[in-house]
N, C-alpha and C positions, 0 to 999 in steps of 0.2 A: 448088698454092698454098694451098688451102681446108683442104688435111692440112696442111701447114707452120704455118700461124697456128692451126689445132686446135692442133698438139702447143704451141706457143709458150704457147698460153693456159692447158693444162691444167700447162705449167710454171711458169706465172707461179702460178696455183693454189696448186700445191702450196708453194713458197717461203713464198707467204704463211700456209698452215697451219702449215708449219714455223716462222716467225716464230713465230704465236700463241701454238702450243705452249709454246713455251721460254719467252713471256712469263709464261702463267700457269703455268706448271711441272710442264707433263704430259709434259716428256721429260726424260731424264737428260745426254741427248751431245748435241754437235753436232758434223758433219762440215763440215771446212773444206779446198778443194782450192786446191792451191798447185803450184810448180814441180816439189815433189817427189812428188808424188803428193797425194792425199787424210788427211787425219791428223783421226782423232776424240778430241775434248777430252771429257774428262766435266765436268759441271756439277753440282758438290757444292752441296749445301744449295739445291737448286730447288725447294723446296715450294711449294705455293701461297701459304702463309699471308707468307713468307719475302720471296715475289714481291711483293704485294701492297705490304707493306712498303717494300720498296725505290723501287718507282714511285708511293709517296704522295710521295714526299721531297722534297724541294725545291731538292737535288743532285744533279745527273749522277751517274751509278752505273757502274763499269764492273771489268769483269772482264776479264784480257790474259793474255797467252802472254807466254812471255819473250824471244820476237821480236815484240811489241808489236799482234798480232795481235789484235783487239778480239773477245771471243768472247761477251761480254753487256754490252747497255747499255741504262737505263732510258729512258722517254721523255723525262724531264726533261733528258737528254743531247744529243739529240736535237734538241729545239727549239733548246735553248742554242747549238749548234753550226748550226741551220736547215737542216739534212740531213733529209730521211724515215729513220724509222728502220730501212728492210729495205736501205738503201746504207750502214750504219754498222756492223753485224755481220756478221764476216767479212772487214772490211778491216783496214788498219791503223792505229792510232793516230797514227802519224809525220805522215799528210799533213796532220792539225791542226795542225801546230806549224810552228813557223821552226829553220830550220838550229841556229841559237844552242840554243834550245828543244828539237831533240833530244836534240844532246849533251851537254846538261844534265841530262836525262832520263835517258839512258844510263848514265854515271855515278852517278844516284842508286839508278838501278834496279837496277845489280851490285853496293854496296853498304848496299839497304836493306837492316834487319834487322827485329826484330819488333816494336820500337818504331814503327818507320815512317817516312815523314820528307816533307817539304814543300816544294812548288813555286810561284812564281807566273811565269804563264806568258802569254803571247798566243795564243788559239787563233784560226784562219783557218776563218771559218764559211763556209757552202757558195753565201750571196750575195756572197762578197769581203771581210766583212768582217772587223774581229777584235776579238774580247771579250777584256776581260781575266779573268783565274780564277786560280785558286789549287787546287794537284792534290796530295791526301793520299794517300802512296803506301803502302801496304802488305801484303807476302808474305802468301798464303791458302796455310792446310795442304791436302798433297797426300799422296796413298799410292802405293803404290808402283805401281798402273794409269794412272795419270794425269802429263803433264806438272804440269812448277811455274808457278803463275799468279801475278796479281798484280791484287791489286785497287784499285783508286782512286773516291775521292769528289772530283767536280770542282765548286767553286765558283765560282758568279757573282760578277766582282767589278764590275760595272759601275756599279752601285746603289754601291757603296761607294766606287771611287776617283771616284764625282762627289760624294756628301758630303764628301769628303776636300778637294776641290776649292773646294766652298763653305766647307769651315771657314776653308783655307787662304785663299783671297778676304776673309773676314770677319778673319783676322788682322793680313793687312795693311792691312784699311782700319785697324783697330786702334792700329796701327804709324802709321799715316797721319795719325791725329786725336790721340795721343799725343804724337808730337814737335810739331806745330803748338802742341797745349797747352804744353810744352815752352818751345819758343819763345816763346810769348806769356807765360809766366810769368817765362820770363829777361828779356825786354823791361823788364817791369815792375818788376824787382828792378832792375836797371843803371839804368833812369833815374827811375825815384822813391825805393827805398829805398834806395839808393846813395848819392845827391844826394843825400839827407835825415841819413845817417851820415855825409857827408863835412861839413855846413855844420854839426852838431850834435858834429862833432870839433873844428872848427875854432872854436867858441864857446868849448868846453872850453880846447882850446891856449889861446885868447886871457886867460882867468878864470886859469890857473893861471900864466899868466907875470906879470899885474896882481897877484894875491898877492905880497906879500914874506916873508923868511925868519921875519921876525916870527908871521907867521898860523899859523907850525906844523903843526901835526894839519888846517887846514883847506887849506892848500897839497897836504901830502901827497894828499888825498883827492881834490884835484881833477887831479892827477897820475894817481894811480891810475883815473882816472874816463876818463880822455882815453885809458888804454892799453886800458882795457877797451873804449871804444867804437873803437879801432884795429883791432882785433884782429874787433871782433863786425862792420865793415866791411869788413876782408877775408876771412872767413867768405861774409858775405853774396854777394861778390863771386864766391868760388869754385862756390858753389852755382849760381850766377846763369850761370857758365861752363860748367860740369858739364852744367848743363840743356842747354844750348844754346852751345857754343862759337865765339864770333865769328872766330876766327882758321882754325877750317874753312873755312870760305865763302874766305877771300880768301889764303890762303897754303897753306892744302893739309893730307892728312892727314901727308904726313913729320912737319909740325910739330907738331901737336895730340897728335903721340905722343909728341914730347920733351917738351910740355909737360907734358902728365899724366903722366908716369913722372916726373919731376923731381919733381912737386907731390906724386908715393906715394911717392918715398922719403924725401922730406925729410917728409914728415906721418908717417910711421912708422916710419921709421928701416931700414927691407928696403931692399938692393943691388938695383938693376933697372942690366943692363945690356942697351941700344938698339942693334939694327943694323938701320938702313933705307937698303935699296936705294932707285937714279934708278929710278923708272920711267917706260916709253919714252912711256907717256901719260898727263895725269890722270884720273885716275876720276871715273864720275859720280856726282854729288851724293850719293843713295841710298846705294850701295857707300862711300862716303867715310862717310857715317855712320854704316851700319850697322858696319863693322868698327869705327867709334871706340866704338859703343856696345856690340859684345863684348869689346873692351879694358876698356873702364869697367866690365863684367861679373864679367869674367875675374881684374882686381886685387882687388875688392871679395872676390871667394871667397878669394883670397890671404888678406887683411887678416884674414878674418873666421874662416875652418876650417884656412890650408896649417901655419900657425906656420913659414912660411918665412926664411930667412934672405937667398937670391940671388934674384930671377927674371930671368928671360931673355927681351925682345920683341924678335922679328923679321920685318922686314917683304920680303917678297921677292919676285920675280919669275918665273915657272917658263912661259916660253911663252907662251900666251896667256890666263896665269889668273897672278891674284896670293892670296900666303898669308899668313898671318898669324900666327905662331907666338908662345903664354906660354907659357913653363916655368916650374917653379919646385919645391923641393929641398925641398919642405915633406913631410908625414904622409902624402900622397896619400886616398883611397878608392876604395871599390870601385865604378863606374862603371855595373853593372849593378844596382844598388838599386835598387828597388822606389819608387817617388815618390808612394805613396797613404798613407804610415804618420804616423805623428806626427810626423814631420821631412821628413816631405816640400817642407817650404817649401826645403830645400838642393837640393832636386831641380829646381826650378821656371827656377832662375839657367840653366844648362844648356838646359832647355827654351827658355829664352828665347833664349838665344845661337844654337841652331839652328833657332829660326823667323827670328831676324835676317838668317840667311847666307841663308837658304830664299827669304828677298823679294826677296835680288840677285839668287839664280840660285846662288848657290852652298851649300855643304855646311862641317859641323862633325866633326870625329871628334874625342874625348876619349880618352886613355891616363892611364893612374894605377895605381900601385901602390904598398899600402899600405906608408909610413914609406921611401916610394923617390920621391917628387915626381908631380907631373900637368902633362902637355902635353896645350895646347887649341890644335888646330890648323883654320883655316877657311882654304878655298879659294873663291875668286869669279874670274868671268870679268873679263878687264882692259876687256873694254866692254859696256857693258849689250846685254841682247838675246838 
């Protein structure tokens, strides 16, 4: 028993010289034994200086076979993942990951090339749990001694999808305190400046029918006076709607959709044709706004970039999510531009449509091709939650 636990010990020993060696770069190979025997990897570029390097870094570091065989990895890896690092060299990379997560893997691994190419992934750390990261994958030269390896740089993204998390939190209060301004602004239009244009129309009416034909030039102008203040109250009126539609609340988005397409073609003279599906339930409040307010979005880039002729809104059903499609036959753009340049304000409209879908629960995708039109399509689930 006393020989047994010697030799156990003087193995466990040497393992861990072995480790150190390789960490600080006083060996060139390492042997790795498997089903089929024994297979030694060499480890190019193991300097000290090299080593050093790599486990300052603030990334997981790793080196693999191309059966996914972990042949070097830094400490920063190591913690990341909550493994010791003499159970992490020599196994396989696979048991971090999720089934999905392999063959994702796999895939990119037979065809990465020398550009390299990117993963974000869920790794299953060694308490149960799972971090999220982000794995840059790229082929290391090999000669003609050695298998082909594959090296990767693993980021933390933990720290990043909770900032992402608070931005997101901080947008919808955004959204939250916005439409309430919104509101309280249309409030005030509808029943002060509203009442105030309509009793100040009605003054006018009254003065320009008291005129007779007689008065001339001073009839005319009080005519002319009465249209202009018609027109600057239902102005005021639509703005007042716009902000805040009262017919949302109590009859639904079907209708708020006929009305606003009706109100953009007749104010600009573009064909909008409407098909809106029953659906099986109404939506909640939120969802019912937010798509009217990527609608309200969506026309506006019409009016102002597509130089459209048709657009096309459709509102539809698909299971247990509903969609929302604009078309429209205008110039299109290119959709991957850049949104930081001097015209980045055209970029903004977009960003804002997909943090609207993003507070229900649901997603935007844009298609556009230049001098061939742009469909804006947004999916939300049919009940919050």
């Amino acid at each position: 028993m006393r020989g047994e636990l010697a030799r156990l010990r003087a193995s466990l020993a040497d393992a861990e010289e072995t480790l150190r060696a390789i960490r600080t770069g006083e060996v060139d190979a390492v042997v790795v034994g498997g089903s089929q025997g024994d297979r030694v990897f060499t480890l190019q570029g193991a300097e000290h200086a090299y080593r050093v390097l790599i486990e300052s870094m603030n990334e997981g570091a790793l080196t693999l076979s191309t059966d996914r065989t972990i042949l070097y990895a830094n400490q920063r890896f190591a913690r990341m993942i909550k493994c010791p690092l003499e159970q992490v060299i020599g196994g396989s990379f696979r048991r971090f990951l999720s089934a999905e997560d392999r063959a994702t893997l796999r895939r990119l691994m037979k065809r990465a090339d020398k550009s390299g190419s990117k993963i974000q992934v869920l790794l299953m750390a060694g308490d149960g749990s799972q971090v999220p990261a982000q794995i840059s994958i790229r082929p290391l030269a090999t000669n003609s001694s050695s298998r082909a390896t594959v090296g990767m740089v693993v980021t933390d993204m933990t720290e990043a999808r909770r900032t992402e998390g608070l931005l997101r939190a901080l947008t919808h209060r955004v959204v939250q305190v916005q439409e309430a301004e919104r509101a309280g602004v249309a409030l005030e239009l509808h029943d002060n400046i509203t009442q105030l244009l309509c009793a100040v129309l009605f003054r006018s009416q009254a003065l320009a029918d008291n005129l007779s034909a007689r008065d001339g030039s001073s009839k005319k102008e009080a005519v002319k006076l009465r249209e202009m203040l018609g027109k600057t109250a239902e102005e005021v009126e639509r703005i007042s709607r716009n902000l805040r539609p009262g017919v949302l609340d109590t009859l639904g988005l079907g209708d708020v959709l006929r009305v606003t397409s009706t109100e953009f073609a007749d104010r600009t003279g573009v064909s909008v044709k409407l098909a809106c599906a029953q659906l099986a339930v109404r939506l909640p409040a939120d969802t019912e706004l937010a798509l009217y307010r990527i609608l309200q979005e969506a026309l506006k880039n019409v009016e102002k970039h597509a130089r459209a002729h048709h657009v096309g809104v459709r509102l539809s059903q698909q299971g247990s999510f509903v969609e929302l499609a604009v078309v429209d036959d205008g110039i299109g753009f290119d959709p991957n531009r850049r949104a930081d340049g001097p015209k980045a304000r055209k970029g903004l409209g977009l960003l804002g449509m997909s943090e609207r879908a993003a507070y229900v629960g649901g997603a935007l995708k844009v298609k556009s091709v230049r001098r061939a039109g742009t469909e804006i399509e947004v999916r939300v689930p049919l009940v919050a939650g």
